[in-house]
C-alpha positions as CSV (number, residue, x, y, z in Angstrom):
1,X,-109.5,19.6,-147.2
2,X,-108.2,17.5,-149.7
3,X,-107.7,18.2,-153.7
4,X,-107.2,16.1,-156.8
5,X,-103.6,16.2,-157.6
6,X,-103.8,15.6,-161.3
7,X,-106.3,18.1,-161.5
8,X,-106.9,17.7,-165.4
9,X,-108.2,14.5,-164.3
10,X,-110.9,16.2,-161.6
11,X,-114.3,15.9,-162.6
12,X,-116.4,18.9,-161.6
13,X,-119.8,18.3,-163.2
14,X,-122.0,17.7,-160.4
15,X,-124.8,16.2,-163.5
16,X,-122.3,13.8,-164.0
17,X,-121.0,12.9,-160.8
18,X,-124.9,12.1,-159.5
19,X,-124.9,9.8,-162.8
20,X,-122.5,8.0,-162.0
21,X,-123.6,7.2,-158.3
22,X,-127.1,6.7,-159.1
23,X,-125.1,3.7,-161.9
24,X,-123.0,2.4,-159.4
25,X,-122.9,-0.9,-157.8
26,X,-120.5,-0.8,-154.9
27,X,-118.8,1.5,-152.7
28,X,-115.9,1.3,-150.5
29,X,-116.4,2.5,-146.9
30,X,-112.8,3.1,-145.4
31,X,-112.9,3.4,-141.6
32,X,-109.9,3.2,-138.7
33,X,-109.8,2.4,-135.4
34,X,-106.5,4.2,-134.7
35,X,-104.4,1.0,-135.2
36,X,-105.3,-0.6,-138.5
37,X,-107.6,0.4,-141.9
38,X,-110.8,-1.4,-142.6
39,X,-112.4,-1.2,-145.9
40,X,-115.5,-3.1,-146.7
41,X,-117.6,-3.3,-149.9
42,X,-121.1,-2.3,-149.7
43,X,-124.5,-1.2,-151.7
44,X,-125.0,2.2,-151.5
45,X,-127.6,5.0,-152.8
46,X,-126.7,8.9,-152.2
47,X,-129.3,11.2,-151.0
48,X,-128.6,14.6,-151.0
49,X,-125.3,14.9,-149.5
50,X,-125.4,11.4,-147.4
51,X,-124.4,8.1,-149.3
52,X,-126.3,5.8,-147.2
53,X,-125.4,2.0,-146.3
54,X,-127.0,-0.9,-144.5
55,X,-125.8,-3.7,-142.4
56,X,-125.9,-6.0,-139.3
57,X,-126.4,-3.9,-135.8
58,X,-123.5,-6.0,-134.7
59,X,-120.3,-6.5,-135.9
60,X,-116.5,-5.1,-136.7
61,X,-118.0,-2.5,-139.2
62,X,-120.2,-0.6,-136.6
63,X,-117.4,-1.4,-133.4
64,X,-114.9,0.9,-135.8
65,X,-117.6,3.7,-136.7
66,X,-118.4,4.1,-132.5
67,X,-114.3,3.8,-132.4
68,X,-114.3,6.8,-134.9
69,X,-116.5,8.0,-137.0
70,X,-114.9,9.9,-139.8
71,X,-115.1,7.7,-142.9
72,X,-113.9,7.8,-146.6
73,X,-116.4,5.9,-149.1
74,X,-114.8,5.4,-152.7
75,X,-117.0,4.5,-155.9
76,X,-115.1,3.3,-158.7
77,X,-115.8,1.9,-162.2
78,X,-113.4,0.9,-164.7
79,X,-114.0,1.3,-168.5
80,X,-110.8,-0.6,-170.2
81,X,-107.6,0.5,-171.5
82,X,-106.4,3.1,-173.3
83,X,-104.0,1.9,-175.8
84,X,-100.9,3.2,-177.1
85,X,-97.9,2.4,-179.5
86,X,-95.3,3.8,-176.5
87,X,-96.1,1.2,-173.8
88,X,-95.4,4.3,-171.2
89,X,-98.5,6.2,-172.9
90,X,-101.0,3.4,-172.1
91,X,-103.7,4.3,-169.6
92,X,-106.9,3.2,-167.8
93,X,-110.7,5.0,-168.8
94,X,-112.5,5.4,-165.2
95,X,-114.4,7.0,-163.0
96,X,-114.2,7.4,-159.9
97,X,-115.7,9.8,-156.5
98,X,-114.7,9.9,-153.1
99,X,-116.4,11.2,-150.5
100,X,-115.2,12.2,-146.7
101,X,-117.4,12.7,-143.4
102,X,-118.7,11.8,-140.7
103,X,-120.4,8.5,-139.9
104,X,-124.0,8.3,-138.1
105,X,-126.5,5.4,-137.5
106,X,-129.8,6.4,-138.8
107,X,-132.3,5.8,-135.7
108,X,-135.2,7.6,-137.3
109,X,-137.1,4.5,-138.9
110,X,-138.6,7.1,-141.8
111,X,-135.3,8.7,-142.9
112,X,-134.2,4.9,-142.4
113,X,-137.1,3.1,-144.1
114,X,-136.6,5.9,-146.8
115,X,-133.1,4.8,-147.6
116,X,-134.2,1.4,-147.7
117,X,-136.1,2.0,-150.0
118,X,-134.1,4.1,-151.9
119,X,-131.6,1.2,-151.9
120,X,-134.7,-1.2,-153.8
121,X,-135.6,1.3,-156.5
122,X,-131.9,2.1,-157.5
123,X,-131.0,-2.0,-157.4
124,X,-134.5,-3.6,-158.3
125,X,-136.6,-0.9,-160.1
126,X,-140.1,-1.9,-160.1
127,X,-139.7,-5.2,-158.7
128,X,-141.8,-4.5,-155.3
129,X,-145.5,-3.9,-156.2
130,X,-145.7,-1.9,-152.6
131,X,-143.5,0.0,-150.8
132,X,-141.2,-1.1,-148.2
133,X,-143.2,-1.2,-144.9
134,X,-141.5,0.5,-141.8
135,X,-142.4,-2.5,-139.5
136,X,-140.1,-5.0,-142.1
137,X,-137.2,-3.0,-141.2
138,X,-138.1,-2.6,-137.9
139,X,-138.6,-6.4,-137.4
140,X,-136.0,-8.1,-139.7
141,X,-133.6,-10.6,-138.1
142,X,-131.0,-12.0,-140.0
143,X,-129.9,-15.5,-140.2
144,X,-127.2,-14.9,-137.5
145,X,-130.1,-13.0,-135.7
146,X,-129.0,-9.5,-136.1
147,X,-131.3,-6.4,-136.4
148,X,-130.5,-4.4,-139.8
149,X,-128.7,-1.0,-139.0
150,X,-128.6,1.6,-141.4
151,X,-126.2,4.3,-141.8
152,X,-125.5,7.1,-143.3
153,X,-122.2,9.0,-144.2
154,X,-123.0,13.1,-143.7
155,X,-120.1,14.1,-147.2
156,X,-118.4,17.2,-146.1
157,X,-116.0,16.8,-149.3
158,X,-116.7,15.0,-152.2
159,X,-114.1,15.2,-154.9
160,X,-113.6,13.2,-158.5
161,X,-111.8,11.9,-161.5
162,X,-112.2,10.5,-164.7
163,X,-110.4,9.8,-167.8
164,X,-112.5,9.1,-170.4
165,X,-112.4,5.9,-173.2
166,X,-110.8,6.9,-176.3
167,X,-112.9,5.0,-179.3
168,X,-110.6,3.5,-181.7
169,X,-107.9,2.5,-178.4
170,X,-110.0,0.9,-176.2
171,X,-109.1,-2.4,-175.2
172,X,-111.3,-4.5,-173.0
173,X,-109.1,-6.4,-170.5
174,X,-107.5,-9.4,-169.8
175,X,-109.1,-12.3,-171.3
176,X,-110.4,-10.7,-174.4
177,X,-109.8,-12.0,-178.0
């Protein structure tokens, strides 16, 4: 499928890659409709080779994935920059993963209960006493009155980079002193 071009940049370390996800805060799910791109921030966990996402049974979002269902979903994190005396030499630390597939709506309440949960433990460890119960997801309305739909994108290809901070270059951002 596709490659990393700068390929002394690709990150092959499967260990590390499944780090970083299970670290992460947001993804980027990229969908099309065949006219225009769509790309819409979301919490994510990765089981196995599905990184699975949750949202309203309604909406733009799940119009595009029955539109088409092949999907791109892009993790990022930045670390700072890499300084340099040659302005030309200066460069970003990051890490980042993209994966490519196919998009399904999970209609199995386990696997979808499951994820759910899944979701709690990586973004609020140990804050629920009990598990997430099957009839909550199966009952939950949101404030607009939407049922909660989760999905799941099957990764075919998952490919990705890094460059890593340099200690003694690093410098933090805009902003900092």
């Amino acid at each position: 499928m596709f490659s990393v071009r700068l390929s002394k940049r690709e990150c092959t370390d499967t260990d590390k890659i499944e780090l970083f996800l299970s670290g992460a805060q947001t993804g980027f799910l990229g969908l099309s409709d065949g006219r225009l791109p769509y790309v819409v921030p979301l919490n994510f966990v990765k089981v196995g080779d599905s990184f699975y996402f949750h949202g309203a049974g309604e909406g733009r979002k799940l119009d595009m994935i029955r539109s088409n269902n092949e999907g791109c979903f892009t993790i990022s994190e930045a670390y700072g920059t890499i300084t340099d005396p040659v302005p030309a030499h200066t460069d970003t630390a990051y890490m980042s993963v993209m994966a490519f597939g196919r998009i399904e709506e999970v209609a199995d309440l386990d696997e979808a209960t499951g994820a759910m949960q899944a979701m709690l433990d990586k973004y609020v460890p140990g804050y629920y006493g009990e598990p997430l119960a099957k009839a909550h997801l199966d009952k939950y309305r949101s404030s607009m009155d939407s049922a909660t739909a989760v999905f799941k994108l099957v990764a075919r290809q998952i490919t990705a980079k890094e460059n890593e901070p340099v200690p003694g270059r690093m410098h933090e951002g805009r902003g900092q002193a």
